[in-house]
N, C-alpha and C positions, 0 to 999 in steps of 0.2 A: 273580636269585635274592635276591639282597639286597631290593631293591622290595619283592620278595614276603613275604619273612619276617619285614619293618618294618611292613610294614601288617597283615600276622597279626596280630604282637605289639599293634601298637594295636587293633586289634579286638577281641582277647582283654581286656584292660586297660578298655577302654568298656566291655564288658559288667560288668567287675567292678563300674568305676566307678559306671554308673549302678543296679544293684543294690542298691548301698551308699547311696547318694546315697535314693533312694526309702526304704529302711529308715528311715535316721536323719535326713535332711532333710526330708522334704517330709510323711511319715505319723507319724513317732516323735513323742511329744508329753514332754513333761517332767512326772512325777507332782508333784502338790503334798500336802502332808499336808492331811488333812481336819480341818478349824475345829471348837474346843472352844469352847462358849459358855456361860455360866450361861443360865437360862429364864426369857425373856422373857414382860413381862405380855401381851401384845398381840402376838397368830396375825396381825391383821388386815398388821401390815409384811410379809407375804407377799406381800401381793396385787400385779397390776402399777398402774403408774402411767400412768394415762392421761389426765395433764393436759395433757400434748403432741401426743396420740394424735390424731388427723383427726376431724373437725366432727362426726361423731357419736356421738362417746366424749368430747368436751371439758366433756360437763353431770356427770358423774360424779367428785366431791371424791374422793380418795386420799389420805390421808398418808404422806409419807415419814419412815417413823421406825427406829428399830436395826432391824438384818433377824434373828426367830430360827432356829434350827436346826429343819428340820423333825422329827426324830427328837423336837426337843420338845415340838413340837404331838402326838405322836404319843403320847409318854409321861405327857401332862399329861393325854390323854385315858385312859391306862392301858391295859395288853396286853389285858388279859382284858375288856374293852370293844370292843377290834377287831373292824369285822364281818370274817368271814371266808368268801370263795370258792373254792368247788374244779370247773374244769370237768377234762377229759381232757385240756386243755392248757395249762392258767393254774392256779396257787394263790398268790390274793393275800387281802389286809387291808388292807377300808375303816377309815381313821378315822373317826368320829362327829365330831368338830373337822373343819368344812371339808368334809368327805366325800372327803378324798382318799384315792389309791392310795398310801400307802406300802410297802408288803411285794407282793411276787410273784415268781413262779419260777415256771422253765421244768422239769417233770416228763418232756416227753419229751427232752429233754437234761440228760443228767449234768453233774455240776460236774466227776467223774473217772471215769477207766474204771471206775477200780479201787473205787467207789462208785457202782453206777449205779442206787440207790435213791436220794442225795442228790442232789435236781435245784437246775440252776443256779439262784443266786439272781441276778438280774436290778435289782429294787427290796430295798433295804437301809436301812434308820434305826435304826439298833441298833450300839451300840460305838462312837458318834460319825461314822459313815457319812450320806452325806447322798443318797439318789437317789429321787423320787417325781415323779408326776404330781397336778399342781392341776387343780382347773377351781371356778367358781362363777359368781354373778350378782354385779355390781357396783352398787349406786347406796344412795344415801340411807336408805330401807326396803328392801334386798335383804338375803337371804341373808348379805352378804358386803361390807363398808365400813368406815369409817376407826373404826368406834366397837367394830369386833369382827367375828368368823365365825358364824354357825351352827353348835348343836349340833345332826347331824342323826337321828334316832330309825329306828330299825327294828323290825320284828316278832321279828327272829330277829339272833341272833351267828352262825348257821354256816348256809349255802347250800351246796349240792349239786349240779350237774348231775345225775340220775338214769340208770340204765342205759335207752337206748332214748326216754331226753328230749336233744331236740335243741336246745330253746331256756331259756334261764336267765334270769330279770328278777328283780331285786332293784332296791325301790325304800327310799327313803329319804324321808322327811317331816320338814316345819318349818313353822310358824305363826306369824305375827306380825302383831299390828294389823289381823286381817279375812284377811289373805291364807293362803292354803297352797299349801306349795312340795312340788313331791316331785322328786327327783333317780333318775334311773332309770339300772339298769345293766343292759344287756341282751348277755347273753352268748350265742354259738352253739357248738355241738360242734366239734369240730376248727379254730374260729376263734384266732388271737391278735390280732384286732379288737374291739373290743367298743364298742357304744353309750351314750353317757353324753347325756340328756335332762334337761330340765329342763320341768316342766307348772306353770304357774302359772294359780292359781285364786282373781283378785280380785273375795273377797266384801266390800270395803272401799268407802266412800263415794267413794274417790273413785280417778283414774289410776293406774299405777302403770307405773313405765318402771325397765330394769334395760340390762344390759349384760354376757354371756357373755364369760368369758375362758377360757382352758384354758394351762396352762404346766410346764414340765421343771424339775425343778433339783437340780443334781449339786453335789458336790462337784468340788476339784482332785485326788483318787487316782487312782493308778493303773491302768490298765483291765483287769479281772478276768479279762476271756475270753480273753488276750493266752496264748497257746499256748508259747514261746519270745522267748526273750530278743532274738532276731535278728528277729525277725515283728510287729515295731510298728509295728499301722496306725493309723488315724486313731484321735483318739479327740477330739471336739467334736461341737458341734453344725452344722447344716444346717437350710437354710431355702429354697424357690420362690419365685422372682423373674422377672418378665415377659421381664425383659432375662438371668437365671443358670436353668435350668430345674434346678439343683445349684451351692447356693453354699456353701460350707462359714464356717461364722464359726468360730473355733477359742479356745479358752480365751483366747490371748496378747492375740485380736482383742478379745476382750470386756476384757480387763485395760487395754488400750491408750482404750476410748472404748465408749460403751453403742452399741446397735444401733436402730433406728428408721425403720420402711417399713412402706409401706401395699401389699397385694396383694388381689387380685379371687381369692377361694378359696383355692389355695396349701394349704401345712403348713409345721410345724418340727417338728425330728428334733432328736433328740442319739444319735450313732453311737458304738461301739465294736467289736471285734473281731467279726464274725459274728453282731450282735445291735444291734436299731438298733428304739427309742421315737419314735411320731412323731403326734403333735396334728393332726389333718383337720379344717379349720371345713366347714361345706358352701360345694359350689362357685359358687352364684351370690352369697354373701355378701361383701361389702366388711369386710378384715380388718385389726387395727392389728401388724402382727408388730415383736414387739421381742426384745432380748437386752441383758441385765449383768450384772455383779459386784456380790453384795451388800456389805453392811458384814461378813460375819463370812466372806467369801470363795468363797461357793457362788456357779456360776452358773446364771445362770436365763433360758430361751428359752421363748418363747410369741406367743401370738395375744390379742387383745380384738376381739369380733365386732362385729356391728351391735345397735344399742339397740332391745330388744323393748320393747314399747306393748301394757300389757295396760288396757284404760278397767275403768271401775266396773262390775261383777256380770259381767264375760267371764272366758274362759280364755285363755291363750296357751301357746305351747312356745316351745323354742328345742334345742340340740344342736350335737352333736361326735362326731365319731370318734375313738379312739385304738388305736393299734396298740403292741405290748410284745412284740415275739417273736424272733426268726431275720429273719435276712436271705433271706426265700426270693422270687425274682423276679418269680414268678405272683402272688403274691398281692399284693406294693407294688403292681405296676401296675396291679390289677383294683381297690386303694381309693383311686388320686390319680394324677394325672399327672405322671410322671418322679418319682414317689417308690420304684422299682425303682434309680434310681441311686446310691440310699444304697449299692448294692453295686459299689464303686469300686474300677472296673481300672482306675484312674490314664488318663493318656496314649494308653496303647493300648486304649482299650477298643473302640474298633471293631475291632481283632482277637482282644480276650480273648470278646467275645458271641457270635462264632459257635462259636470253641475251646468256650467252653461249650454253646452249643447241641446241636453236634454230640457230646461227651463224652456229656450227659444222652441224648443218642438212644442211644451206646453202652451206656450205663448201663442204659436200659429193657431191652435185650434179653441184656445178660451179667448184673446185678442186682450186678457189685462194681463199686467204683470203680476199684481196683489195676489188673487185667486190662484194665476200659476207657480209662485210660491207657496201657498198653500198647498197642490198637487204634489209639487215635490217633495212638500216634507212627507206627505201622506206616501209616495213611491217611498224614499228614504227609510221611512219608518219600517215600510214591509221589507226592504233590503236587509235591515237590522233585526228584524222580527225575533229570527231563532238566539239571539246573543241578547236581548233584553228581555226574551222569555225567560232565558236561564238565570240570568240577573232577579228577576222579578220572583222566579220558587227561589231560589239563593234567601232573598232579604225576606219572603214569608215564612220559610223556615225557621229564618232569624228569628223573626218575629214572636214565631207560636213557642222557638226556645226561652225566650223574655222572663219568664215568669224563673227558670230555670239558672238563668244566668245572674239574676236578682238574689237568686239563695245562695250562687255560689260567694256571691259578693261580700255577702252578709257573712257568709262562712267562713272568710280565709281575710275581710278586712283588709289591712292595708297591706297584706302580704302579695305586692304586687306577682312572684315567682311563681307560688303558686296557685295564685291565682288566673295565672297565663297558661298554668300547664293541665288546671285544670278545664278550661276551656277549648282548650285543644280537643280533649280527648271527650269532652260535650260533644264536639263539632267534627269529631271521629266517626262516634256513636248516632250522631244524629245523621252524618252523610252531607254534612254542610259545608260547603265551599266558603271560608270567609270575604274569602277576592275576588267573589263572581260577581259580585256586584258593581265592584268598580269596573268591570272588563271595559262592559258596552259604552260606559263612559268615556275610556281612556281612548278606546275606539272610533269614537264620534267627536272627539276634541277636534282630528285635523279635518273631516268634512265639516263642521262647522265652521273652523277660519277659511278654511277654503271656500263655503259660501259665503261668510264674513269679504272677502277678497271681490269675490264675484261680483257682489253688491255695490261694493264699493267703487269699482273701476271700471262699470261695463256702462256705457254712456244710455244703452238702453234703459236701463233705471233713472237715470235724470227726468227729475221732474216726469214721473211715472206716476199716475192717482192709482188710488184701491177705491175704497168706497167712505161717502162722511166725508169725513175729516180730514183723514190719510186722501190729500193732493200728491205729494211726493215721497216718496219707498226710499229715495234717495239721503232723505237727510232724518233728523228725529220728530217723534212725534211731538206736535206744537203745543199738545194739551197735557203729553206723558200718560194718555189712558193706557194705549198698549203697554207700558214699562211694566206698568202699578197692574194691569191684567196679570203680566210678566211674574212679578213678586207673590201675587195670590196663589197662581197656579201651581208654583213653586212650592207654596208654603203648603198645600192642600198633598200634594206630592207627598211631602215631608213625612205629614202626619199617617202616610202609610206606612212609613219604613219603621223597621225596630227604632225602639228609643235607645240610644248609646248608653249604658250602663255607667259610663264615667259623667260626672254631673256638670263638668267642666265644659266636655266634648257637647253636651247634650243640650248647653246653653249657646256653645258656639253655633252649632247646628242651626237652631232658631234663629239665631242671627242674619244666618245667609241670605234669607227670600230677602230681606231687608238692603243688605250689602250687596245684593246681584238689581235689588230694581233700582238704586242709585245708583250703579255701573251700567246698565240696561238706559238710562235714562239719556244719554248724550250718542247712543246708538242709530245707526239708518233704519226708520220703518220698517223696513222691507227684513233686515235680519231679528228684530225683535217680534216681529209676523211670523216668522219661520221658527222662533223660539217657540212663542206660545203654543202655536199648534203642535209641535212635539211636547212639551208642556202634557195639553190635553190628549193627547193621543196616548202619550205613557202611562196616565193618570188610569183611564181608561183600562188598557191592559194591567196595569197593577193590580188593582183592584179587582178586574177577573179571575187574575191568575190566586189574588191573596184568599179571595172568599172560595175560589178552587181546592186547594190546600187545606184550608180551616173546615171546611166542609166533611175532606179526606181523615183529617187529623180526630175528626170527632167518630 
């Protein structure tokens, strides 16, 4: 019995452990304030530096000079200059400096319930915030060089999606020395992909050769989407690698030493809570992927493509993908490969994939989240069925020997030796596994972080209602009924199992419903739903199985 209620106890304790450990070690990131800078003469220190970059990025000069804030490029161009798009699931603002995406939000996700007219804002440069996506041409005569940016012109400030228009292109034009450039955005309905092109059309005497970059770059704040204090997930960047098909480079890593690798197609992401930015060069292209820290503390991840060759009196193109949305796992995979893994169930994810497969299959056909966690647990439970059956005669056996291990106690006193060896040979004679109990437990530790994980990272649960109270599965309960349900169920649990014969153990034991509905308590809904009802479902079969047994025994 002892054996038995030692290695509970460490079980119970692991799971906390590693709970904890995942929160604050491995996903928590440490906010840094976001950099105040005066405005700089010269957008061009944006650009990357590709004097390092592989043989055919190494003809393109870059200077490295102070790095500005993008929010200043932003404002040097002026708000009321901003183009501005609205599809049915993007509303951002092109700057004319550069042509970049500073401003965007997500419309069909609120920033709060409790506002579900103000959609989350995603890109931000406004109040000394730093988060936008770059892209341009590099070289000598581009768009984009060490002497400056393009200012890029448009027909119109405000774009539309229209009711019953599927497709949305907004292009952007610039001229210089014979050439014209036009930068195209091509938006689709219910997309958060959208197409950034580049047409060039050299009417100039002579060659003309450029170099496509596209790049992120955030500040060190805190990450916005972050649901609860206890629920910190990643919050850096990510990049595909031949040899990492998901390598996370994280703020510290770029603090520590810049980044620099060459990949055949590939992306770079930068992730946060339920929402993840990610740069797609096309896939047969030869890429220079980089990451740093600038001088005024923003980091910056990106790509530099292969050098387009446009001769005298031709056109060329060139292109990118860029994605700004939700973490939704159909759609990364269908634009990149292994770019679905931005949505990261840690460790277990070979067991959080199918937890979620099978969830969304419950989901299609009950249409809530709440309930189809409840299914699951109810699937789950029968999966474990035969391994908590055996656990469950294990501890009634215990049980009904109680009275027996009581005399032995009394008999042999504090002679702990023999009193282990007589126990033994109790639990010989009676056919009692002491460690069967703990099996199912030990068993169901990594499917519960793994739906721990699910829950946590799968955007689907944001701001997902049950029923009452429970609005959102995603964060904890606002009242703590579930937790404190949590602790009863536990406790009623308890009082099935044998009582520990050591007085010590037997006080600890009582302790726990108490010590798990305080741990329970800063939990997402959705997994403390998923407790209770295995909770009551175990309760349930115990007590079948115990009044089974005692029944037998009589």
């Amino acid at each position: 019995m002892d054996i038995k209620r030692s290695i509970l106890l460490v079980a119970l304790a692991v799971v906390s452990y590693l709970l904890v450990l995942q929160w604050n070690e491995d996903y928590g990131q440490a906010a840094q304030p976001p950099a105040h800078s005066s405005i700089a003469a010269n957008p061009a220190s944006d650009l990357p530096d590709t004097t390092q970059s592989n043989t055919a990025h190494d003809d393109v000069p870059v200077a490295e000079q102070a790095q500005p804030q993008p929010s200043q490029v932003a404002d040097a161009a002026g708000a009321d200059q901003l183009i501005r798009v609205s599809t049915d699931v993007l509303e951002l603002a092109i700057s004319p400096v550069g042509g970049d995406i500073v401003q965007l939000s997500l419309p069909k996700y609120p920033r709060h319930q409790k506002n579900p007219d103000v959609p989350f804002q995603l890109f931000d440069n406004r109040n000394g915030s730093t988060y936008l996506a770059q892209s341009g041409l590099l070289g000598n005569n581009a768009p984009d060089s060490s002497s400056g940016r393009a200012r890029w012109s448009a027909e119109s400030r405000q774009y539309q999606l229209a009711e019953g228009q599927d497709r949305l292109v907004v292009d952007l034009t610039y001229a210089d020395q014979g050439i014209s450039y036009t930068k195209r955005f091509t938006f689709t309905r219910g997309s958060y992909d959208l197409k950034v092109e580049y047409l060039v059309d050299n009417q100039s005497g002579q060659a003309w050769r450029g170099t496509p970059y596209a790049q992120l770059k955030r500040d060190g704040s805190a990450d916005p989407s972050s649901t609860t204090a206890t629920s910190a997930t990643y919050l850096g960047a990510a990049i595909w690698t031949p040899e990492e098909n998901y390598k996370k480079v994280s703020m510290g890593d770029l603090d520590d030493k810049p980044l620099r690798t060459t990949v055949q197609g590939g992306w770079v992401a930068w992730l946060q809570h339920y929402f993840v930015t990610a740069w797609i060069p096309p896939a047969d292209s030869s890429n220079g992927v980089y990451g740093r820290k600038d001088s005024q503390g923003n980091y910056i991840v990106g790509f530099t493509g292969q050098a387009l060759d446009v001769p005298a009196g031709s056109q060329g193109a060139t292109g990118m993908t860029l994605y700004a949305g939700p973490k939704i796992q159909e759609d990364l995979k269908a634009l990149a490969p292994d770019l679905d893994l931005t949505v990261d169930y840690g460790i277990l994810w070979f067991l959080a994939q199918p937890i979620f497969w099978l969830l969304e299959l419950i989901h299609d056909v009950l249409g809530n989240w709440g309930w189809s966690i409840v299914v699951l647990t109810l699937i789950i439970k029968l999966i474990f069925f035969p391994l908590s059956a055996a656990s469950y005669k294990s501890m009634a056996r215990m049980r009904a020997v109680s009275p027996k291990l009581q005399a032995l106690k009394e008999q042999y006193g504090d002679d702990r030796q023999k009193m282990s060896q007589a126990m033994m040979e109790l639990y010989k004679k009676e056919k009692i596994n002491p460690l069967g109990g703990c099996l199912p437990i030990l068993v169901q530790m990594p499917v519960f972080l793994a739906l721990y994980w699910v829950l946590l990272e799968s955007v689907e649960m944001r701001q997902a209602p049950w029923i009452l109270w429970i609005t959102d599965l995603s964060i904890t309960d606002p009242y703590f009924i579930l937790p404190i349900i949590m602790g009863v169920t536990m406790f009623i649990q308890q009082q099935l199992n044998p009582t520990p014969p050591d007085p010590m153990q037997a006080r600890v034991m009582k302790l726990l419903p108490i010590i798990f509905t305080f741990f329970f308590l800063w939990f997402p809904a959705g997994l403390v739903l998923y407790w209770v009802v295995n909770n009551v479902l175990s309760i349930a079969q115990q007590w079948y199985i115990t009044r089974q047994i005692e029944a037998a025994a009589k």
